[in-house]
Legacy VTK file of the C-alpha trace (Angstrom):
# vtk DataFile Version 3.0
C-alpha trace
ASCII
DATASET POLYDATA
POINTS 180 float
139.352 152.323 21.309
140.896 152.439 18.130
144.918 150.371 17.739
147.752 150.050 15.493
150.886 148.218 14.989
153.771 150.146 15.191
157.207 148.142 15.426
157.622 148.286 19.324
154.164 146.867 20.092
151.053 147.763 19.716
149.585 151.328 20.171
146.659 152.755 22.203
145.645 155.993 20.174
143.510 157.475 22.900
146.177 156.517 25.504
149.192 157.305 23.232
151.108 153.946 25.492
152.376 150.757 24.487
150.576 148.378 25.880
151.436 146.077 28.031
152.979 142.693 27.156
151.715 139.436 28.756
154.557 138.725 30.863
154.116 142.016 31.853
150.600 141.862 33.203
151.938 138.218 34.701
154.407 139.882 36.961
152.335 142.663 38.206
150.571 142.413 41.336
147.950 145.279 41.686
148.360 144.981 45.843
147.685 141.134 45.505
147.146 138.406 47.182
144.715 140.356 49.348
141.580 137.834 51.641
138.321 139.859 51.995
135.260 139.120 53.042
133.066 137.443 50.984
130.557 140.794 49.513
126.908 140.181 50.408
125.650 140.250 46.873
127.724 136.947 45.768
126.682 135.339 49.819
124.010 133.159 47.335
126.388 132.153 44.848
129.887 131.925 47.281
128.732 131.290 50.410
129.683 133.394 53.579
133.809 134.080 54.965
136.415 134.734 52.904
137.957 135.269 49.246
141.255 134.859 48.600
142.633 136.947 45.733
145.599 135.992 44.236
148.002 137.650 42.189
148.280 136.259 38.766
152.362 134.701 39.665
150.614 132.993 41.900
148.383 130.716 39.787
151.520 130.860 37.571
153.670 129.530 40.068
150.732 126.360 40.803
150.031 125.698 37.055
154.248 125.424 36.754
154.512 122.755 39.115
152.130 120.235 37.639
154.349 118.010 36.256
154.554 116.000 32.809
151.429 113.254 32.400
149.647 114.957 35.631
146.959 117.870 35.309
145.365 120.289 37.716
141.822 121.882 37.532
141.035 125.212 38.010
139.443 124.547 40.701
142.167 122.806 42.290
144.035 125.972 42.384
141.514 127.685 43.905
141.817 125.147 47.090
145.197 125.351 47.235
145.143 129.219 47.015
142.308 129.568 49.388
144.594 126.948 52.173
147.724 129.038 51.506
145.955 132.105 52.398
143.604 130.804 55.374
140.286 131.582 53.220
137.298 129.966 52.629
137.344 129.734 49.316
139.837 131.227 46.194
138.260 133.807 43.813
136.960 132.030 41.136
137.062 135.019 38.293
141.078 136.499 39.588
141.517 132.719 39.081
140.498 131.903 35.451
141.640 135.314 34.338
145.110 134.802 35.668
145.149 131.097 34.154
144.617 132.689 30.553
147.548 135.337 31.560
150.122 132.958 32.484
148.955 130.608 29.016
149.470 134.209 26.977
152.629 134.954 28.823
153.833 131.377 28.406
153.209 131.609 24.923
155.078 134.660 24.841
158.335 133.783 26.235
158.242 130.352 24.011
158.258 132.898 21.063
160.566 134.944 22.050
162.955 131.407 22.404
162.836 131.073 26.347
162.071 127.234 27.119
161.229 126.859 30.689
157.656 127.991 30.084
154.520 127.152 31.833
152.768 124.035 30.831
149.299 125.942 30.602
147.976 123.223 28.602
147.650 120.635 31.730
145.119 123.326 33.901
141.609 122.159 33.061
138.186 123.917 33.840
136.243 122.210 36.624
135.180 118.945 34.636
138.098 118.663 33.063
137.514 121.024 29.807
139.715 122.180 27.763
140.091 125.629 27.744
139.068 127.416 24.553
140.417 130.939 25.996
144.068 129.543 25.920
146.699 130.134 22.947
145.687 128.050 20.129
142.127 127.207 21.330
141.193 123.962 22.145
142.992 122.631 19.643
146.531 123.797 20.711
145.345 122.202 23.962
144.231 118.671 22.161
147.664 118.867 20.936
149.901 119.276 23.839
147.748 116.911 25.359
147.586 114.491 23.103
151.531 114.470 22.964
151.878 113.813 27.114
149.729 110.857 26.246
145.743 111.894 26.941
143.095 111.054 25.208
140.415 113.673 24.292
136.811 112.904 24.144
134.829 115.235 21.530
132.987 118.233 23.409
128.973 117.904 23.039
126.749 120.842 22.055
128.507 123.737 23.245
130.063 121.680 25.614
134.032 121.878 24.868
136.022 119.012 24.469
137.930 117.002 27.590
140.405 114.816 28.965
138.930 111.600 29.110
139.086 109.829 33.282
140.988 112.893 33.537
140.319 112.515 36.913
142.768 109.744 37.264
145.397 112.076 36.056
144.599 115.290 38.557
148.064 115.765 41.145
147.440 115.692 44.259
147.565 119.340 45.719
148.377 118.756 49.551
151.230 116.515 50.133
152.137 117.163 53.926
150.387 120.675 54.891
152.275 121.793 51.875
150.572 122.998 48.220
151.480 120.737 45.257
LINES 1 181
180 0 1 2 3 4 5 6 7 8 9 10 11 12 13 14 15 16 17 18 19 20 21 22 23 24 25 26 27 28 29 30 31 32 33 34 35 36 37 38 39 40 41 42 43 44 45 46 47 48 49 50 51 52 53 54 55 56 57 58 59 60 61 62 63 64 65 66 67 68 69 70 71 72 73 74 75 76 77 78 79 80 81 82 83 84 85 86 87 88 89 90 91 92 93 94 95 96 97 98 99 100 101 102 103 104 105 106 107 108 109 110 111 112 113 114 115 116 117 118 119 120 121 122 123 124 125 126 127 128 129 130 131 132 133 134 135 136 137 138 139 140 141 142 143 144 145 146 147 148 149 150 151 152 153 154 155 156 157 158 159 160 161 162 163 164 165 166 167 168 169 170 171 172 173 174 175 176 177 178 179
């Protein structure tokens, strides 16, 4: 698949479309949130019930109201989507991939001069990782980070850097049968 710059986006030859910009993708929802059964070929890894898919605004709409000094794992979110939507657990992949959208599409809108953008940088990975698939890499991470006042220990091997005690830091998802 072959693309080019061309001064209203960029170009897919094959498709002959612009494609789509990250706010864009963040807004669609594909028929999402949808809960189905968990399939019988990820039982081992998942466990048996249900999935709960989100739509990427969804995880958008979590990682926005994590508030300055506080983070929230990816995990996390995946509780709170799997309790909003009665499942056993929240989709693990729908959930990282949206994350990444909603950093893009945050990154986007700061560009293009809006400020009340999604503070991307405060969602972790599971043991409180940075995220090297976020704008900027880990290092645009460290930074925002660093700036609401969290230290980052060194990553090890291929191990990426994290947020040191960062579990002191996590919100608290459930406050009163409601999410975050």
């Amino acid at each position: 698949m072959s693309c080019k710059f061309k001064p209203r986006g960029i170009i897919n030859i094959q498709r002959g479309k612009p494609r789509k910009s990250w706010q864009e993708k963040l807004a669609e929802s594909k028929g999402l949130p949808k809960v189905e059964k968990i399939p019988p070929k990820l039982v081992k890894r998942w466990g048996t019930g249900t999935v709960a898919i989100p739509a990427p605004k969804e995880v958008d709409e979590i990682m926005k109201k994590v508030p300055k000094g506080n983070l929230i794992t990816i995990n996390q979110i995946r509780e709170i989507l799997a309790k909003k939507h009665h499942a056993t657990i929240g989709c693990p992949i729908t959930t990282g991939i949206f994350a990444c959208i909603a950093a893009r599409a945050a990154e986007e809108a700061r560009a293009e001069g809006k400020k009340d953008t999604t503070p991307y940088w405060r969602t972790l990975k599971s043991q409180g990782e940075l995220n090297e698939k976020y704008p900027g890499g880990v290092e645009a991470q460290t930074e925002h980070l660093k700036e609401e006042g969290h230290l980052i220990e060194p990553g090890k091997g291929k191990k990426p850097p994290k947020v040191k005690d960062f579990e002191k830091y996590l919100v608290s998802p459930v406050r009163k049968g409601e999410v975050l």
